[in-house]
Structures are given as structure tokens and as C-alpha cells.
C-alpha atoms as a printed R data frame, in Angstrom:
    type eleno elety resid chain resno       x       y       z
1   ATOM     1    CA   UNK     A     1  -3.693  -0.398  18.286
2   ATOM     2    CA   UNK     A     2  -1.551   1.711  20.489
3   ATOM     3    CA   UNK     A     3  -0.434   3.488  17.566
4   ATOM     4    CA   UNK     A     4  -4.047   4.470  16.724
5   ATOM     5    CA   UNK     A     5  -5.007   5.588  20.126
6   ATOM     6    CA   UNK     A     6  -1.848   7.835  20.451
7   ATOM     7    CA   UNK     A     7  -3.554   9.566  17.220
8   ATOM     8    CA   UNK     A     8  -6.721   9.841  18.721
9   ATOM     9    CA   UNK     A     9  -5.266  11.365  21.855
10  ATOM    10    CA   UNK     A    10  -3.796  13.880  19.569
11  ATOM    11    CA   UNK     A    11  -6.148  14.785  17.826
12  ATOM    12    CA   UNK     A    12  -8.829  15.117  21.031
13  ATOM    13    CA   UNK     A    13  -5.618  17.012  22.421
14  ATOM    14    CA   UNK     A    14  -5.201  19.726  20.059
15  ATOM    15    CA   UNK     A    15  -8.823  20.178  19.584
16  ATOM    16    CA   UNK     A    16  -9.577  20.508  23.409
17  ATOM    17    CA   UNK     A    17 -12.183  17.458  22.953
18  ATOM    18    CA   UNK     A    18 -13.464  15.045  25.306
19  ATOM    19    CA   UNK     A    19 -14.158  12.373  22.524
20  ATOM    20    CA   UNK     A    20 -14.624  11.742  19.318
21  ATOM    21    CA   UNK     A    21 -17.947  10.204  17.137
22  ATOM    22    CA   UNK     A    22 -17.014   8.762  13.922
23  ATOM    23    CA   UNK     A    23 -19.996   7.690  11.542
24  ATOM    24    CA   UNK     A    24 -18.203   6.671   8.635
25  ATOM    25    CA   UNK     A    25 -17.847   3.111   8.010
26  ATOM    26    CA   UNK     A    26 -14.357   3.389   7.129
27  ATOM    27    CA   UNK     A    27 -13.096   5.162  10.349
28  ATOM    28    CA   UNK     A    28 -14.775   2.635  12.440
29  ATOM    29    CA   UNK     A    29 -13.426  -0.435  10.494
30  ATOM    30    CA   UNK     A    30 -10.016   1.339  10.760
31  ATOM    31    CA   UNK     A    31  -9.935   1.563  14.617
32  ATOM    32    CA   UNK     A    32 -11.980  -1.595  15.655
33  ATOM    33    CA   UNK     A    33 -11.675  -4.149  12.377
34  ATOM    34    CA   UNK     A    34 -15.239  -4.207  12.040
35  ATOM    35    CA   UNK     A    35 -17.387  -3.625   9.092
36  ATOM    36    CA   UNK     A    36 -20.745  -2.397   9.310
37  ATOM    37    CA   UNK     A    37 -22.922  -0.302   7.030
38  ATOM    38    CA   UNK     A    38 -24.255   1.507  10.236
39  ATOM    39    CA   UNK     A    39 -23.289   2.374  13.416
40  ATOM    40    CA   UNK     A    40 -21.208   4.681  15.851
41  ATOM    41    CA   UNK     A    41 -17.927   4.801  17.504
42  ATOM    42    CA   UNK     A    42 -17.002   6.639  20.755
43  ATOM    43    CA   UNK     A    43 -12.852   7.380  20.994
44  ATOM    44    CA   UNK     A    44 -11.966   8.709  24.062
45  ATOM    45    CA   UNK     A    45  -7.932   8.757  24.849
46  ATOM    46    CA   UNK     A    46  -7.839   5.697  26.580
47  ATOM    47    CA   UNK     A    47 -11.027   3.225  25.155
48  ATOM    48    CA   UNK     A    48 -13.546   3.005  22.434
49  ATOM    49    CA   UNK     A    49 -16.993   2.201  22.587
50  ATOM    50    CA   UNK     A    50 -18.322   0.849  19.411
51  ATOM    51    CA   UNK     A    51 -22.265   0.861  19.046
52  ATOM    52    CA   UNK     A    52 -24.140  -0.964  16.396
53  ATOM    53    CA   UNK     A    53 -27.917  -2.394  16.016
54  ATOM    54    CA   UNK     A    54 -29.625  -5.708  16.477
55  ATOM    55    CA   UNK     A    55 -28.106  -6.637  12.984
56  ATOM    56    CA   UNK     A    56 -24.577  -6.462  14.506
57  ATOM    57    CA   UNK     A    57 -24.365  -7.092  17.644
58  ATOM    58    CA   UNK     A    58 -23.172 -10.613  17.956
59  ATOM    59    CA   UNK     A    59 -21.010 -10.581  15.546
60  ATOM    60    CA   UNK     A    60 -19.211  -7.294  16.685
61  ATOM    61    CA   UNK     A    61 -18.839  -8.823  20.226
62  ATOM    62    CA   UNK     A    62 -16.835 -11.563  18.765
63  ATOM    63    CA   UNK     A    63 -14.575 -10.225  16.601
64  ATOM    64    CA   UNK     A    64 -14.571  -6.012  16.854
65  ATOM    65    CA   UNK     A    65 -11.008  -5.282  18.421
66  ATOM    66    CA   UNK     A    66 -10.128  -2.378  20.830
67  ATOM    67    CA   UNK     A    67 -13.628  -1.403  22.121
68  ATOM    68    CA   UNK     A    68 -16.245  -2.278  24.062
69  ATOM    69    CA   UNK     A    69 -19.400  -2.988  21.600
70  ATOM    70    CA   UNK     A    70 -22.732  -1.756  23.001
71  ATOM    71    CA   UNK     A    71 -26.461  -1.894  21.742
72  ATOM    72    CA   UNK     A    72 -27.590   1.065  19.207
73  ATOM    73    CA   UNK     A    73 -31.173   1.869  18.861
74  ATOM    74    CA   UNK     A    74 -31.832   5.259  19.349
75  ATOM    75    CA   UNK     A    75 -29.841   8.833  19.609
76  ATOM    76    CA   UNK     A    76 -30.520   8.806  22.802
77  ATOM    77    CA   UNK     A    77 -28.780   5.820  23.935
78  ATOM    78    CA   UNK     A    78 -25.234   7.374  22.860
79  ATOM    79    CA   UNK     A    79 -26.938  10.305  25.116
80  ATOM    80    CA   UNK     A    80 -26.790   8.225  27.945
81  ATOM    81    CA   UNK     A    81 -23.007   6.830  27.506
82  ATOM    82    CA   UNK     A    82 -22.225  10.654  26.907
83  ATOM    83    CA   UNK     A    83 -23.291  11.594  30.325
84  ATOM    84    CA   UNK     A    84 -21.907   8.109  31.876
85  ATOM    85    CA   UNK     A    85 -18.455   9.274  30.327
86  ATOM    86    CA   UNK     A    86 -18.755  12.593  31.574
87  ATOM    87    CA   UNK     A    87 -18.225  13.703  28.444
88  ATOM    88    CA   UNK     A    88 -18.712  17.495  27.291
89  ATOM    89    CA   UNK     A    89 -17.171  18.119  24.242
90  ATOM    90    CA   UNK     A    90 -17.654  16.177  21.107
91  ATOM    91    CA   UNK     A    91 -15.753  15.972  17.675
92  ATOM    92    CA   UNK     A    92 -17.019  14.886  14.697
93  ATOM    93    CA   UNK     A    93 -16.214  14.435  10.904
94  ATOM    94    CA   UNK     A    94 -17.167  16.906   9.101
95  ATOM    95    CA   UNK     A    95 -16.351  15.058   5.695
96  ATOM    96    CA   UNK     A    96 -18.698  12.459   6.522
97  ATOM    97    CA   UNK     A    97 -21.936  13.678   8.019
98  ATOM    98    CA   UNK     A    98 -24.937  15.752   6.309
99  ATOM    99    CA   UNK     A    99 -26.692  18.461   7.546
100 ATOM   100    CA   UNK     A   100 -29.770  16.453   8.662
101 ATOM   101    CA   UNK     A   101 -27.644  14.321  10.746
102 ATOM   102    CA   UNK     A   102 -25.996  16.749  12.122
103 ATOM   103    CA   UNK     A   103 -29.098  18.530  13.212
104 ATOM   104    CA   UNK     A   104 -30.572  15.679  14.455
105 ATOM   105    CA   UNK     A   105 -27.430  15.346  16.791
106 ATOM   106    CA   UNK     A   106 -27.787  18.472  18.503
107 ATOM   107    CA   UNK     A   107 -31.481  18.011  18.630
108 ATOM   108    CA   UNK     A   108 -31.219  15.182  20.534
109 ATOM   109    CA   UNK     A   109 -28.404  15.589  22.627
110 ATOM   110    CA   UNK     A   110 -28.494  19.308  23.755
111 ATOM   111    CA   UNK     A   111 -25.703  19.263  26.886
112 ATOM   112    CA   UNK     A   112 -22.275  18.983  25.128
113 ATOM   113    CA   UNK     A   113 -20.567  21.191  22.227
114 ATOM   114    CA   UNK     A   114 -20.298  19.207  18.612
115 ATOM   115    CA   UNK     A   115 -17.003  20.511  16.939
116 ATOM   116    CA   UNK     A   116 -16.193  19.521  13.107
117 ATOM   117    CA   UNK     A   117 -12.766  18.410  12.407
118 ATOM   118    CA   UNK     A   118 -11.114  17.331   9.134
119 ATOM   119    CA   UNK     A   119 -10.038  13.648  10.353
120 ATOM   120    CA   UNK     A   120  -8.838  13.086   6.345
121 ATOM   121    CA   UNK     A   121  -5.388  12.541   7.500
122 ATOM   122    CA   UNK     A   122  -5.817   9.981  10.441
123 ATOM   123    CA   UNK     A   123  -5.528   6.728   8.007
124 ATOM   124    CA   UNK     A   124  -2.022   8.044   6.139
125 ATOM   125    CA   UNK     A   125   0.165   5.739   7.977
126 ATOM   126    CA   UNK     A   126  -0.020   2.460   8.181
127 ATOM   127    CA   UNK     A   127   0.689  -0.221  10.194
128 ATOM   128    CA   UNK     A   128   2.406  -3.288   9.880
129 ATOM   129    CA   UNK     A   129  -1.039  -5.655   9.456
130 ATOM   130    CA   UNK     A   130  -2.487  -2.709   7.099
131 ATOM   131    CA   UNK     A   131   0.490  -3.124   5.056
132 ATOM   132    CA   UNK     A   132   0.596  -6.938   5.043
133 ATOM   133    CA   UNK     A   133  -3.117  -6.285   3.603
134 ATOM   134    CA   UNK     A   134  -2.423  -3.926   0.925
135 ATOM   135    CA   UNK     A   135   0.586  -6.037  -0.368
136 ATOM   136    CA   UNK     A   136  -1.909  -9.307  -0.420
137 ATOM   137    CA   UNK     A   137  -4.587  -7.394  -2.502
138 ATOM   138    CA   UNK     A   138  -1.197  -5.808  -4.893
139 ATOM   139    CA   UNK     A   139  -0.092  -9.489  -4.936
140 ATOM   140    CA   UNK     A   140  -4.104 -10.645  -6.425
141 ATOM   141    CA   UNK     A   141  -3.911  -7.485  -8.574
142 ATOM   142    CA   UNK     A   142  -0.958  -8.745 -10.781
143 ATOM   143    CA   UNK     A   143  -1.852 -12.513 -10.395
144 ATOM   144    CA   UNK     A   144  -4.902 -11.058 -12.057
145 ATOM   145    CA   UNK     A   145  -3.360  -9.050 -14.567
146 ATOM   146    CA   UNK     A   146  -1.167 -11.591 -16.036
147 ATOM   147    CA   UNK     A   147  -3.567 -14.210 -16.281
148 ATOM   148    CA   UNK     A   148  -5.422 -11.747 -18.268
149 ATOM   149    CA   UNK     A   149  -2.925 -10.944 -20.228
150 ATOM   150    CA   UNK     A   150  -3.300 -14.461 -21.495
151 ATOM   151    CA   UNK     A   151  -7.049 -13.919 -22.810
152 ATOM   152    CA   UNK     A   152  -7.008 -11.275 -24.431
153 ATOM   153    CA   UNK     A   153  -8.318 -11.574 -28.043
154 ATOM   154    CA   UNK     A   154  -9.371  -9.035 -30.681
155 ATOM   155    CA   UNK     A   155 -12.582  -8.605 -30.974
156 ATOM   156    CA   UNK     A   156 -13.641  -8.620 -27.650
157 ATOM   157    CA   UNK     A   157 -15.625  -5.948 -26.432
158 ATOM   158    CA   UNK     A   158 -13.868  -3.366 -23.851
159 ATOM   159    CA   UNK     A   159 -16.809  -4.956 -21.505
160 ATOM   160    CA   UNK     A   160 -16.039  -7.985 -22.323
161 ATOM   161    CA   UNK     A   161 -12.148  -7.260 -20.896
162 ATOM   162    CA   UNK     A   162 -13.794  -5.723 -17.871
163 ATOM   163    CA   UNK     A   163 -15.804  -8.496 -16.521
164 ATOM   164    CA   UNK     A   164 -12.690 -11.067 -17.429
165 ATOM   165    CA   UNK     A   165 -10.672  -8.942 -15.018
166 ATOM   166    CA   UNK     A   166 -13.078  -8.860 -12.277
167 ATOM   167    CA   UNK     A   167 -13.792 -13.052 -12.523
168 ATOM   168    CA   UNK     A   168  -9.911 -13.213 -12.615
169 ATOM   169    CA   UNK     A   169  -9.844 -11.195  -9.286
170 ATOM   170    CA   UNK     A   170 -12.151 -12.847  -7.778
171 ATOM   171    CA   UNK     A   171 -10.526 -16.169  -8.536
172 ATOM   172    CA   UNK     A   172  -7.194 -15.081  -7.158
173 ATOM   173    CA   UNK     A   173  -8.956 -14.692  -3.625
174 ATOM   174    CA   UNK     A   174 -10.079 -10.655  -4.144
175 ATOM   175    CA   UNK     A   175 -13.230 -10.174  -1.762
176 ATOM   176    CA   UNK     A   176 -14.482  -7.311  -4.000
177 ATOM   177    CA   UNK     A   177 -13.740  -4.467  -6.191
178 ATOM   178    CA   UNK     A   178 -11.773  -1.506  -5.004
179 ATOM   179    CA   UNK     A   179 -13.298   0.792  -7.526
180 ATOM   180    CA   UNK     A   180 -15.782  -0.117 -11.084
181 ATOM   181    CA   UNK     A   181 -12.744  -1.469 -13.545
182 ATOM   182    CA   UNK     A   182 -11.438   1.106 -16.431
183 ATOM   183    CA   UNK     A   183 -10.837  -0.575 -19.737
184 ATOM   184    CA   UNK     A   184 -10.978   1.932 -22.796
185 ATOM   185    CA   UNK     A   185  -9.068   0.902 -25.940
186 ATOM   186    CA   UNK     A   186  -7.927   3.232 -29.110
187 ATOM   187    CA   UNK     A   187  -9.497   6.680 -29.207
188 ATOM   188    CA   UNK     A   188 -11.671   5.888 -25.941
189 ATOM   189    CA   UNK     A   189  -7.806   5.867 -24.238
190 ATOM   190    CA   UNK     A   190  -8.128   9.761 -24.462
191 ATOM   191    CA   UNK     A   191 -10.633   9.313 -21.432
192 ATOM   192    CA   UNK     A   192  -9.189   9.152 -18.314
193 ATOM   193    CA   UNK     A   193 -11.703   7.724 -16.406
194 ATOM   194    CA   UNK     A   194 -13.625   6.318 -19.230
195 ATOM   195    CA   UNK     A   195 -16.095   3.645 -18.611
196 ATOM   196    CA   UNK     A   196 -16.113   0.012 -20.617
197 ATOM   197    CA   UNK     A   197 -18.195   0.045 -23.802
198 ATOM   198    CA   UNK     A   198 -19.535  -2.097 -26.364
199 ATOM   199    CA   UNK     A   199 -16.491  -0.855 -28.601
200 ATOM   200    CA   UNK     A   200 -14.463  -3.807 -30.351
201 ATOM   201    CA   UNK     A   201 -10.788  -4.511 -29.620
202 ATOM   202    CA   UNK     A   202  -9.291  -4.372 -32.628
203 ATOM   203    CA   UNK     A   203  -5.659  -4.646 -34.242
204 ATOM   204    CA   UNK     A   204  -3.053  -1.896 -33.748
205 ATOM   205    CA   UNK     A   205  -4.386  -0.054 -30.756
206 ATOM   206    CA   UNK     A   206  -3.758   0.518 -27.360
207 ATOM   207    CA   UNK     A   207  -5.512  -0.574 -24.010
208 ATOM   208    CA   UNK     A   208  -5.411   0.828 -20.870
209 ATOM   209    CA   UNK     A   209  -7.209  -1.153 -18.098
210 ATOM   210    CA   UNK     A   210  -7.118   0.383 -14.256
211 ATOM   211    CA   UNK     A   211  -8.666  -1.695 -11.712
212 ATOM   212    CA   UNK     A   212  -7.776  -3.172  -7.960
213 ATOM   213    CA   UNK     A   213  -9.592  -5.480  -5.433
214 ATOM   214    CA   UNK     A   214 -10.205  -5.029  -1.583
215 ATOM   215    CA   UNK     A   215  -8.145  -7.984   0.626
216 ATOM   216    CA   UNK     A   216  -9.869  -8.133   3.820
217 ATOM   217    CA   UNK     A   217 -10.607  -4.613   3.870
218 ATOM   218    CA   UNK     A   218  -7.813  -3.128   2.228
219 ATOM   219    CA   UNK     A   219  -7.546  -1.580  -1.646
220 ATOM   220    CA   UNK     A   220  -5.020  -1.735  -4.499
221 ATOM   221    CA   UNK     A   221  -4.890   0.143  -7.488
222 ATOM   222    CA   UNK     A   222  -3.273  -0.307 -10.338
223 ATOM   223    CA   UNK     A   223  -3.194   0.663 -14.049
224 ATOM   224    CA   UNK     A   224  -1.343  -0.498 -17.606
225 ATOM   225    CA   UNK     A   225  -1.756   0.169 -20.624
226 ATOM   226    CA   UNK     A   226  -0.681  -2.522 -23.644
227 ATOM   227    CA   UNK     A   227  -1.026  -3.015 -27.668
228 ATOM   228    CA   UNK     A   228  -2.840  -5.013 -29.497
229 ATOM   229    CA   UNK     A   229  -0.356  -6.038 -32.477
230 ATOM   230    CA   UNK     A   230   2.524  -4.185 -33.461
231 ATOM   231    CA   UNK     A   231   1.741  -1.756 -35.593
232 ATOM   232    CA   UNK     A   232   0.892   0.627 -33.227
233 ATOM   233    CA   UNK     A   233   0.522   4.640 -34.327
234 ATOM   234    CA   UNK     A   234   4.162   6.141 -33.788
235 ATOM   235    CA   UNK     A   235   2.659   8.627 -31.681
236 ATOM   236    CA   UNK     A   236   1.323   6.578 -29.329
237 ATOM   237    CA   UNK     A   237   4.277   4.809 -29.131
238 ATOM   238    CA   UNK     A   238   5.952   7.817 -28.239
239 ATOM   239    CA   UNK     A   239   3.819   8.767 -25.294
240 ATOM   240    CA   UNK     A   240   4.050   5.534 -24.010
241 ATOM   241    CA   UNK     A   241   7.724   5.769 -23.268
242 ATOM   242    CA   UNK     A   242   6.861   9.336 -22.074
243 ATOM   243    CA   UNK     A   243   4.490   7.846 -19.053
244 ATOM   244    CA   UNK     A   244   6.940   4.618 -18.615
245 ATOM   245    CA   UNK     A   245  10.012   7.293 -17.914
246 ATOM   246    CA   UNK     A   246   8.141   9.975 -16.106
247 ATOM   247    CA   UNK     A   247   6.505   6.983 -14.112
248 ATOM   248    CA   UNK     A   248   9.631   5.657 -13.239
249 ATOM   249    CA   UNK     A   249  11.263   9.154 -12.084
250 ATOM   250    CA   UNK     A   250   8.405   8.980  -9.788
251 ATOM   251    CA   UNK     A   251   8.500   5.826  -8.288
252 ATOM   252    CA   UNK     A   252  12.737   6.069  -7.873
253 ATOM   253    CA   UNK     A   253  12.315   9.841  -6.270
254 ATOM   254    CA   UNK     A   254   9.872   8.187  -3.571
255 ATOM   255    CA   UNK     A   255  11.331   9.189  -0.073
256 ATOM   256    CA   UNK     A   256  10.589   9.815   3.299
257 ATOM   257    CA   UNK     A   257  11.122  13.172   4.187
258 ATOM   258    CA   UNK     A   258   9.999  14.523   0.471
259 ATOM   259    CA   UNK     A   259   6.899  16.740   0.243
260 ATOM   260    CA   UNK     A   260   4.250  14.992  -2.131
261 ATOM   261    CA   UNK     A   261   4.378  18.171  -4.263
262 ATOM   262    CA   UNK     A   262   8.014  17.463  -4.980
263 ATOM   263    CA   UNK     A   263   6.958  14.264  -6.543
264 ATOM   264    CA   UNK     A   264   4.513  15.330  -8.456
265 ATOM   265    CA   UNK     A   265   6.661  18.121  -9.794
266 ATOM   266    CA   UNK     A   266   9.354  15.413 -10.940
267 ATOM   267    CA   UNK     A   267   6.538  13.776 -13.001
268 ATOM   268    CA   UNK     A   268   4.882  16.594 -14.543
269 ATOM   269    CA   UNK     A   269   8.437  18.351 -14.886
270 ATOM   270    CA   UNK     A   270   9.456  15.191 -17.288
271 ATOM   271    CA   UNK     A   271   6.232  15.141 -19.611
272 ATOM   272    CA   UNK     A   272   6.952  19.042 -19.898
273 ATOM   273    CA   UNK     A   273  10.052  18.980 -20.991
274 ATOM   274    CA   UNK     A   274   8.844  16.425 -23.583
275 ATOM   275    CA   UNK     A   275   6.041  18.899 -24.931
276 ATOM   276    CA   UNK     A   276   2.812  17.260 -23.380
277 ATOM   277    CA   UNK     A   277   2.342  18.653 -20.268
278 ATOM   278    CA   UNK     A   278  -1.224  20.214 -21.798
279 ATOM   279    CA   UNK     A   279  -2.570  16.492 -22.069
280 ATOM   280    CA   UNK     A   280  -1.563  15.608 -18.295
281 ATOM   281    CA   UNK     A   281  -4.843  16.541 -16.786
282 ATOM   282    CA   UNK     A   282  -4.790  15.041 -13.571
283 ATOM   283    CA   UNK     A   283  -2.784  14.574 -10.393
284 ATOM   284    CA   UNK     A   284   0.430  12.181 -10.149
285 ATOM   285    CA   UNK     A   285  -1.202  10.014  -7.740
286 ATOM   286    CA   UNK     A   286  -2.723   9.514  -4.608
287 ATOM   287    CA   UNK     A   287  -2.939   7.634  -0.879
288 ATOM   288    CA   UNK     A   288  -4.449   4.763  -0.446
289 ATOM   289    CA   UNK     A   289  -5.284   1.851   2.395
290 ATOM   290    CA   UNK     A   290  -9.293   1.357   3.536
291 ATOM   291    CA   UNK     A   291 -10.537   3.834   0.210
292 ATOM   292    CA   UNK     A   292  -8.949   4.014  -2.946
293 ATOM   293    CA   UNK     A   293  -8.469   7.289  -2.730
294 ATOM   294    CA   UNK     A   294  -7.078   8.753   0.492
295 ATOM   295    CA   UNK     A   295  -4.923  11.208   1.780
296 ATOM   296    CA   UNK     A   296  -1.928  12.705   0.526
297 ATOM   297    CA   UNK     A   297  -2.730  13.361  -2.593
298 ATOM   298    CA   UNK     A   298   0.574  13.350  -5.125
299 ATOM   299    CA   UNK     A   299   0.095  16.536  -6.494
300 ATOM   300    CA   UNK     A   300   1.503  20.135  -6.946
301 ATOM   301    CA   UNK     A   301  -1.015  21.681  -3.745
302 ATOM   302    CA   UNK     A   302  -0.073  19.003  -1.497
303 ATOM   303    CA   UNK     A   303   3.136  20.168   1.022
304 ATOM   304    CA   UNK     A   304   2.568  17.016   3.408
305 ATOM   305    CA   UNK     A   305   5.491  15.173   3.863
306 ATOM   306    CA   UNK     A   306   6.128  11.616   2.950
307 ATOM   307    CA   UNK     A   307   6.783   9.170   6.009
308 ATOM   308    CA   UNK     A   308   7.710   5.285   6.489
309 ATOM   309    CA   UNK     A   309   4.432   3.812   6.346
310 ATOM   310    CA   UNK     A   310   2.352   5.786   3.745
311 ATOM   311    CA   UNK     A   311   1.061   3.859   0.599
312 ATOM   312    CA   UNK     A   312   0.656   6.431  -2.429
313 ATOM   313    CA   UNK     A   313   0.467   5.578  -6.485
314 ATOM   314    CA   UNK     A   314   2.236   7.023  -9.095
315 ATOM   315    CA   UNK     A   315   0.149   7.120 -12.141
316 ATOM   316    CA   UNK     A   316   1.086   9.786 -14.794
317 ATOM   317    CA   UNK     A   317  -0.910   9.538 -17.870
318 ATOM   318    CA   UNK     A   318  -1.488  11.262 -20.928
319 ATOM   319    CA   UNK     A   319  -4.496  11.479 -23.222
320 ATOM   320    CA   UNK     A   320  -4.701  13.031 -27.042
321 ATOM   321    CA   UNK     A   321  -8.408  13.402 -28.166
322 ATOM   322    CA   UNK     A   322  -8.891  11.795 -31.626
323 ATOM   323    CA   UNK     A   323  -5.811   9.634 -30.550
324 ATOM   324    CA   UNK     A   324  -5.635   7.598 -27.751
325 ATOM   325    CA   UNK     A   325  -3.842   7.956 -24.212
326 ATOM   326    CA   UNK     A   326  -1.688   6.107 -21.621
327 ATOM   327    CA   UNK     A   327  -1.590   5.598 -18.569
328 ATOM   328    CA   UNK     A   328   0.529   3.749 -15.905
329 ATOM   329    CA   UNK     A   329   0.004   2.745 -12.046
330 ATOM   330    CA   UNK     A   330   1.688   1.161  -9.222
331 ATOM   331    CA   UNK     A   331   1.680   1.028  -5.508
332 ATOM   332    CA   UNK     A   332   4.071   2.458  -3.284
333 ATOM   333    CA   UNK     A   333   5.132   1.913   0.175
334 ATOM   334    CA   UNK     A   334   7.656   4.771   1.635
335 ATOM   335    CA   UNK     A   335  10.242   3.142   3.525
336 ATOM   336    CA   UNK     A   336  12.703   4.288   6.077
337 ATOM   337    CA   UNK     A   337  15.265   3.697   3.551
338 ATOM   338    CA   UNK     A   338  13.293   4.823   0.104
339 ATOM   339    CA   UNK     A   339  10.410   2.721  -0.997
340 ATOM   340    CA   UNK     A   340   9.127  -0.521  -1.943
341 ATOM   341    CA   UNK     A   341   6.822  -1.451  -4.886
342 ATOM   342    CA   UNK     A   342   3.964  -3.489  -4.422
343 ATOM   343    CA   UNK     A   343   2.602  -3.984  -7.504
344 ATOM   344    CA   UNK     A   344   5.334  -5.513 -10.233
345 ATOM   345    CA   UNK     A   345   4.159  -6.711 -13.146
346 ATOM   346    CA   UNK     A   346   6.401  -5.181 -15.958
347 ATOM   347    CA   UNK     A   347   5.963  -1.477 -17.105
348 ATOM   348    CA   UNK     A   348   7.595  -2.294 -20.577
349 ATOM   349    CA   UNK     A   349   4.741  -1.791 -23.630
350 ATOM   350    CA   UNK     A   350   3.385  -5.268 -23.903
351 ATOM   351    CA   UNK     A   351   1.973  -6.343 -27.537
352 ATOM   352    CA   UNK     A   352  -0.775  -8.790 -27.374
């Protein structure tokens, strides 16, 4: 926890704040271990006051870490531990709270200043239990994938692959989805994010399935693509090796000290020089811990440097309409001394 509270005191630091308020759930699980679909949490420099309703309460005495847990049921009760704390000056996320909240706030508590600040960047480095987490739901993700690997039959719907890789998760100890699974097969592969249909598997095409599970609060991510049979459009074949090499440039240029645009320019540098850069449509990859999607972001606006601790993807894809498209994931952890990879289930085309 120290490490946490020496990035709140920063942060209250260099924003001349008193304390902090964080309403999203996923700040307050990240500083206290506690998950609740409501509730506040008071940082100060030194202590943390966590305050939740009558749902809550008992169970956040006994197992919320690094605060003291107090009753919530009205605005005006976090009035009151304002003007116990002496406090003056208030941050607040600006990413995570509407308008109406926000007005409610003020209209309620009238004697201290409410300043906005972007608090996207508190969760990029992780520490050592975070890490243990991510690796355990990485670890799940592949037991899953290879297990599926084994059932896949043609003829079965892209749905059909979808809800066989969530019961798989789920069986390998996942406590829930990271993010709705991805499985598009043949032309549907174009779509990056396409959703599952009623669409057929059928011989000679190519699947892409990106999905990851939450291990005690913590995501993976993590995407392959594979045939079915092996006469597979020459094409497709082609752009598969494509993503597999520019993937793998990726991954091996992982460093700290590297900006996360240099990555990303490594990547999209390769697919290029190959002629497809016009069917890369989306970033190289992206942070991730508590959300699937957090800060940095592996792409060509990002200048924030990589550092020991910071999980990212690398997931280069490309997608031909009328054709099909690849795509290819893993997790990342930078090291002092390079990086690790946490998810490691082959990246070699696989034909079912």
C-alpha cells in the first residue's frame, strides 16, 4: 500500500489538494481491495476513509484494506468528515462523474473548492500482488484456450464457440468475463470488434476469437486467430504471417525506458512495409490491470514511457472486407530487464 499512498500524496501535492474523492468502483477497489457497486473513498496523504451503505458495511469492515470504513447515507455525512478532516480542497475524477453528480456535490457541500483531475494514469504500475493476479487470470486464459481448441467442430455456430469459451473459463477458476467474447469466422474476421452470430463454421476459413476473464479482480486479454482445415485462401495465409511477425517485433522491442509510441511504430512500420498498413485500423495495444482497457495506450499519440511494472498487449491485426482478417494478442509485463509474457499459448497458425 505504501506505494499507492506515495501516489496519492503526489498527486494531492501537485494539485495543491487537501484530499481526494474517488467514485468509481475501480479506483476504490484499487486502493482498499474492496468491491462495491456504490460508495465513496476519502485519500488524504496519510489515511483513507472508505464509506459505503447499509449493504456494505460489514463486509467492508472485515476485509477493505488501508482505510477506515464508515457509514454512507447521505451527502451530507461525507460533509461532516470533510469538516472533521479540516479539509478545504477537494479533487475529483473528472472521467468518472456526470454533471448531475457533480452538481449535487457542490450543492450540498458549499465550504471547500471541487477540482477535476485526470486520475487515468494512477493504476499504470503495478504491484507485485496485482501482477501475481493478472498472471493467474493469463494462466485461466490459455488453460481455456487450449481446451477449446479441442472442441472445435465445423458447423458450430460462431455463438456456439463463444459460450464454449466462457463455460471453459469459468471451469478453469475465471470469476467472470473481462469483456463480452469476440468470435467472428471467414468474412465476419474483417470486423474487428465483431460480435458472435448465428453464422456456421465451416471448412477452409479462419477464426479469430478475443476474450479474457477477471481473477479476483484483475483482467486478461487475449486474442488468436486459427483455420479450420487447410485449405485456407493464400491471402489470408499471407496476412497471417504478417500479424504473427509484426506481433512478435512488438512483443521482443518491449522495454522499459521506450515510449509506447515507439512500439507502436515498430508494429505498424512492419505491416507497412508489407503493403497493408490501410487495413490496420486500430491501435497496437493497450494497458491493462482492474479494466481491460487502461492507460498507456500502445499507439502512435502516446509519448508515456514504459516502466517495470506496466502490463500492456500487443495486438496488431488486419482486416480485408469481403475477405477475412487476423488478429493476434498477448499480455505483457515490462521488466527491469525487458519483458515477460503472460499469456503463451503458441502464435503459430493452428489448423483445426
Amino acid at each position: 500500500m505504501i506505494q499507492k499512498q506515495k501516489i496519492i500524496k503526489k498527486v494531492l501535492q501537485k494539485e495543491q489538494l487537501d484530499a481526494f474523492l474517488f467514485f468509481s468502483p475501480e479506483n476504490r477497489f484499487w486502493l482498499t481491495n474492496f468491491q462495491s457497486s456504490l460508495g465513496y473513498l476519502l485519500a488524504l496523504p496519510l489515511e483513507n476513509y472508505l464509506l459505503v451503505d447499509g449493504r456494505y458495511i460489514t463486509t467492508a469492515q472485515r476485509t477493505a484494506r488501508n482505510c477506515q470504513v464508515q457509514l454512507w447515507r447521505k451527502l451530507t455525512d461525507i460533509k461532516q468528515l470533510f469538516e472533521k478532516l479540516q479539509v478545504k480542497s477537494v479533487g475529483f475524477e473528472k472521467g468518472h462523474i456526470t454533471v448531475e453528480q457533480l452538481e449535487q456535490l457542490k450543492k450540498q457541500i458549499t465550504n471547500v473548492d471541487w477540482v477535476g483531475v485526470n486520475t487515468s494514469k494512477l493504476r499504470m504500475i503495478k504491484t507485485k500482488e496485482e501482477i501475481d493476479r493478472i498472471k493467474q487470470a493469463a494462466k485461466i486464459t490459455d488453460q481455456a484456450y487450449q481446451s477449446f481448441l479441442k472442441k472445435v467442430k465445423i458447423g458450430m455456430s460462431e455463438k456456439d464457440l463463444a459460450e464454449l469459451i466462457e463455460a471453459l473459463l469459468k471451469k478453469q477458476g475465471a470469476e467472470k468475463l473481462s469483456f463480452d467474447t469476440i468470435v467472428v469466422s471467414g468474412q465476419n474476421g474483417a470486423l474487428p470488434h465483431g460480435q458472435p452470430s448465428e453464422k456456421l463454421i465451416r471448412e477452409g476459413e479462419l477464426i479469430t476469437v478475443d476474450f479474457g476473464c477477471k481473477y479476483q479482480g484483475f483482467c486478461s486479454d487475449f486474442t488468436r486467430t486459427f483455420a479450420t482445415g487447410e485449405e485456407i485462401n493464400l491471402q489470408l495465409k499471407e496476412i497471417y504471417q504478417i500479424v504473427q511477425q509484426a506481433q512478435w517485433k512488438g512483443i521482443q522491442a518491449v522495454k522499459s525506458g521506450l515510449k509506447c509510441s515507439e512500439i507502436d511504430q515498430i508494429v505498424r512500420k512492419y505491416i507497412q512495409a508489407k503493403g497493408y498498413n490501410e487495413y490496420f485500423v486500430h491501435s497496437t495495444g493497450h494497458g491493462l490491470g482492474i479494466e481491460v482497457h487502461e492507460e498507456p495506450s500502445i499507439s502512435a499519440k502516446d509519448k508515456t514511457i514504459l516502466q517495470p511494472g506496466m502490463i500492456i498487449t500487443i495486438e496488431p491485426g488486419i482486416y480485408i472486407p469481403n475477405l477475412g482478417g487476423v488478429r493476434i494478442e498477448d499480455d505483457v509485463l515490462v521488466t527491469e530487464n525487458g519483458y515477460e509474457l503472460l499469456t503463451k499459448s503458441t502464435r503459430e497458425l493452428i489448423y483445426i
